[in-house]
MIDO-472823 format. One line per field, with one value per residue (C-alpha): residue number from 1; residue in one letter; x, y, z. Coordinates in pm, 1 decimal, always signed. Each point is the difference from the previous one (the first is absolute). Layout:
N
nr = (NUM; ...)
rest = (A; ...)
px = (X; ...)
py = (Y; ...)
pz = (Z; ...)
END
This chain:
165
nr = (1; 2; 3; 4; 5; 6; 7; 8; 9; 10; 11; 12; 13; 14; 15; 16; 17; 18; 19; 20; 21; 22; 23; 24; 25; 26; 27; 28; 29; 30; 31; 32; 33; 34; 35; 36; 37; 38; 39; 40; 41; 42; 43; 44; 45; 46; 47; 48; 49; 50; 51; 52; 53; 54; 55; 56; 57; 58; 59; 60; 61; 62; 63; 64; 65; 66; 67; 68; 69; 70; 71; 72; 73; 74; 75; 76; 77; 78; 79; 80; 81; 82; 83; 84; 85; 86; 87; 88; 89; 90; 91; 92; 93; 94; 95; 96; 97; 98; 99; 100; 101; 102; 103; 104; 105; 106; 107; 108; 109; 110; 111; 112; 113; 114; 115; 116; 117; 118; 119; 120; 121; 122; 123; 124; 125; 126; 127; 128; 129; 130; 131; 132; 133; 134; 135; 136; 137; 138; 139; 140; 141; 142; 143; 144; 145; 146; 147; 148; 149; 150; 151; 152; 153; 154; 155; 156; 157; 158; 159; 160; 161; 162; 163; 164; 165)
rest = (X; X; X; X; X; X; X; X; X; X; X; X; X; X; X; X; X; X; X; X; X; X; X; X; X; X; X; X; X; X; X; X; X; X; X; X; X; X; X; X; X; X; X; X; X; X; X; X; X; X; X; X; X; X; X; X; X; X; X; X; X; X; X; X; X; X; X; X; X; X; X; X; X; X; X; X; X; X; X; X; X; X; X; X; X; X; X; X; X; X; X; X; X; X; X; X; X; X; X; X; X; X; X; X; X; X; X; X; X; X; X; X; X; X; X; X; X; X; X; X; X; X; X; X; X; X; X; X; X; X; X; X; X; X; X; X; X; X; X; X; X; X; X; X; X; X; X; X; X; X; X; X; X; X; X; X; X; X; X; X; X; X; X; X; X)
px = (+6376.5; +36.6; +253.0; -34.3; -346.7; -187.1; -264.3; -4.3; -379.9; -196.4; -258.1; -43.4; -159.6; +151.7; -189.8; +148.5; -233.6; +110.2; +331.6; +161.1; +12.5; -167.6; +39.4; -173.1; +76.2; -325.4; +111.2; +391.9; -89.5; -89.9; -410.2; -148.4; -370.4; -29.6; -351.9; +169.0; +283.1; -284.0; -103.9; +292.2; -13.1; -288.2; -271.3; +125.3; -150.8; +125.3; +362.5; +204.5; +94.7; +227.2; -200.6; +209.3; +134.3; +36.4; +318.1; +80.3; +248.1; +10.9; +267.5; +236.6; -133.9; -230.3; -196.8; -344.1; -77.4; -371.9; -128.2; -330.3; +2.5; -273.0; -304.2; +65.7; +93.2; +319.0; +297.1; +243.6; +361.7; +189.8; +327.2; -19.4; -303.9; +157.7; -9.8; -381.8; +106.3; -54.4; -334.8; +18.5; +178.6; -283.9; -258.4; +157.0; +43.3; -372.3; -167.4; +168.5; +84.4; +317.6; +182.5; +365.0; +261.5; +259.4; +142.9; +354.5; -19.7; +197.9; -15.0; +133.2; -208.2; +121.4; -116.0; -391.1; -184.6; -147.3; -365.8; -266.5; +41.1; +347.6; -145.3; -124.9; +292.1; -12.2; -199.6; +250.5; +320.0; +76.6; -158.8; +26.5; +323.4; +194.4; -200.8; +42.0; +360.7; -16.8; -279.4; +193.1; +333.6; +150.6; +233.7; -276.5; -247.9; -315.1; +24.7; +344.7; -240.1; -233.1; +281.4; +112.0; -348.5; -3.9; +298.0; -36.8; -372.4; +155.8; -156.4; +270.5; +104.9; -387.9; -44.1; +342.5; -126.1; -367.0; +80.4; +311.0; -247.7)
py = (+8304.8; +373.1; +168.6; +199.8; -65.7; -141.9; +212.1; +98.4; -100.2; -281.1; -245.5; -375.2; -277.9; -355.1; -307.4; -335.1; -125.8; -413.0; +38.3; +319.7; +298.6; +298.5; +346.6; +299.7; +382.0; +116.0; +357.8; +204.5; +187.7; -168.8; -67.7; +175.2; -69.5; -336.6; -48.2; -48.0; -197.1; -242.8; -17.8; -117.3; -279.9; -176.9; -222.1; -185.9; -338.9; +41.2; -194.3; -218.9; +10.1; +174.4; +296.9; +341.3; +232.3; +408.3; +165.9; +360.6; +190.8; +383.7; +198.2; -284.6; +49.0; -240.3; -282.9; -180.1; -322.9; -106.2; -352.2; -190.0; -246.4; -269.5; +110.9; +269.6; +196.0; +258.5; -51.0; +280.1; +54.2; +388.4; -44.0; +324.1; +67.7; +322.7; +157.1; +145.3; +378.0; -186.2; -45.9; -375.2; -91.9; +169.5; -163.1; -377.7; +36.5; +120.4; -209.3; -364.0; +111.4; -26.2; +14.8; +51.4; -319.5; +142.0; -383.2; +25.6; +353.9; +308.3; +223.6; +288.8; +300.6; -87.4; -311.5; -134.6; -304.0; -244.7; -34.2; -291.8; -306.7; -110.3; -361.8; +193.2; -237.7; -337.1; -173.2; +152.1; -168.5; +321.0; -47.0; +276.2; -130.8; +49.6; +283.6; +229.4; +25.4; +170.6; +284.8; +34.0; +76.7; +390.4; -86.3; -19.6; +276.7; -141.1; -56.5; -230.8; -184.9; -43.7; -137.5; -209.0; -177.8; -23.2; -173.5; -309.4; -10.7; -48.5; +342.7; +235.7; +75.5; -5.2; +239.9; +205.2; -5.9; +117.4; +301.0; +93.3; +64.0)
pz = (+7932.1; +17.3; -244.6; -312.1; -205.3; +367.8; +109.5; +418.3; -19.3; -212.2; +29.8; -140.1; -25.9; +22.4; -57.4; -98.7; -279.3; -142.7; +263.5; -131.5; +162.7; -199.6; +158.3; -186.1; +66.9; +185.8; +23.7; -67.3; +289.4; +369.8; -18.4; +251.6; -29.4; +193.5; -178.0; -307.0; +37.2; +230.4; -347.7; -127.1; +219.0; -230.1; +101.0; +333.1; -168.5; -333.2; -54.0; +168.2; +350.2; +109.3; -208.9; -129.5; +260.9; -47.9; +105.3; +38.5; +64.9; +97.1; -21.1; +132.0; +361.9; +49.9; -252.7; +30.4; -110.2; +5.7; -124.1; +62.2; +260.2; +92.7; -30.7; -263.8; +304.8; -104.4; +187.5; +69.0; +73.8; +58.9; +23.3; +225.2; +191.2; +161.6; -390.7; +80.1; -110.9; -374.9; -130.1; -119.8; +349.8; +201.7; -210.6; +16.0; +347.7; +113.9; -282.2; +98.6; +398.6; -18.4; +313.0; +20.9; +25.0; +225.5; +15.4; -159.2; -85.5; +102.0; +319.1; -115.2; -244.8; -326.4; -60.5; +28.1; +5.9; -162.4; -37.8; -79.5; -123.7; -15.8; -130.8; -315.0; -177.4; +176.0; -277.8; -250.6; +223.4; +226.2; +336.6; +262.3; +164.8; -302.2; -126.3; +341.7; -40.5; -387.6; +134.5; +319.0; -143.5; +54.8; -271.0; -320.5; -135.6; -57.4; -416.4; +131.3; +270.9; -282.7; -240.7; +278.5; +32.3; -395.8; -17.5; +329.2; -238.0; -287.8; -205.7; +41.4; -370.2; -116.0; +289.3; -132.4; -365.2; +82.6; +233.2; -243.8; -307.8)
END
């Protein structure tokens, strides 16, 4: 998705109100105050299942995705839990525990890991077998992993559209 007009950083929201998916430009810029994008998430009860999900992205590095699970409990996904020099990484990763997934990752310095719950998509169709692969891969930035998810869910030119505008 990156290219002229796509911002390095941004936040949204997705959420799949009557069967379509709906995504909504949270912030131009990558959120970086976990309270509020939490927020964002709405009432876990509220909705059908599976509820709305938040994604960020900052500065192509790394993205977040946070979604309620049972229990109203927030579930959490990094696609890099080395990124901790950057404020919304550090946060995500102490808040939720997030322990580093070195299953299928690199070995060498360049690259990091994923983080959390790589399930964060199985209701929507993506379990973590086919979802490990996409935040795994040396060959995307993390707006193109992003893009990649959007498009096996079937969002990726509402996702396009909203963090184009």
């Amino acid at each position: 998705m990156s290219g002229p007009g796509t911002p390095a950083s941004w936040a949204v929201r997705v959420s799949r109100p009557d069967g379509a998916w709906r995504v909504e430009l949270l912030a131009a810029d990558a959120g970086d105050e976990l309270p509020a994008l939490e927020r964002a998430l709405g009432d876990p009860g509220a909705g059908d299942w599976p509820g709305p999900f938040v994604v960020v992205v900052d500065s192509r590095l790394y993205f977040v995705v946070l979604r309620h699970g049972p229990g109203g409990l927030v579930r959490a996904l990094i696609s890099d839990a080395t990124m901790q020099e950057w404020l919304l990484a550090a946060e995500v990763v102490e808040r939720y525990g997030i322990a580093v997934d070195a299953e299928g990752a690199f070995d060498d310095d360049e690259t990091g890991w994923p983080g959390g719950d790589l399930d964060v998509f199985a209701d929507d169709g993506l379990p973590a077998d086919q979802l490990r692969p996409i935040v795994t891969s040396d060959d995307l930035w993390a707006d193109e992993m992003v893009t990649a998810i959007a498009a096996r869910l079937g969002f990726a030119d509402e996702l396009a559209a909203a963090v184009r505008s």
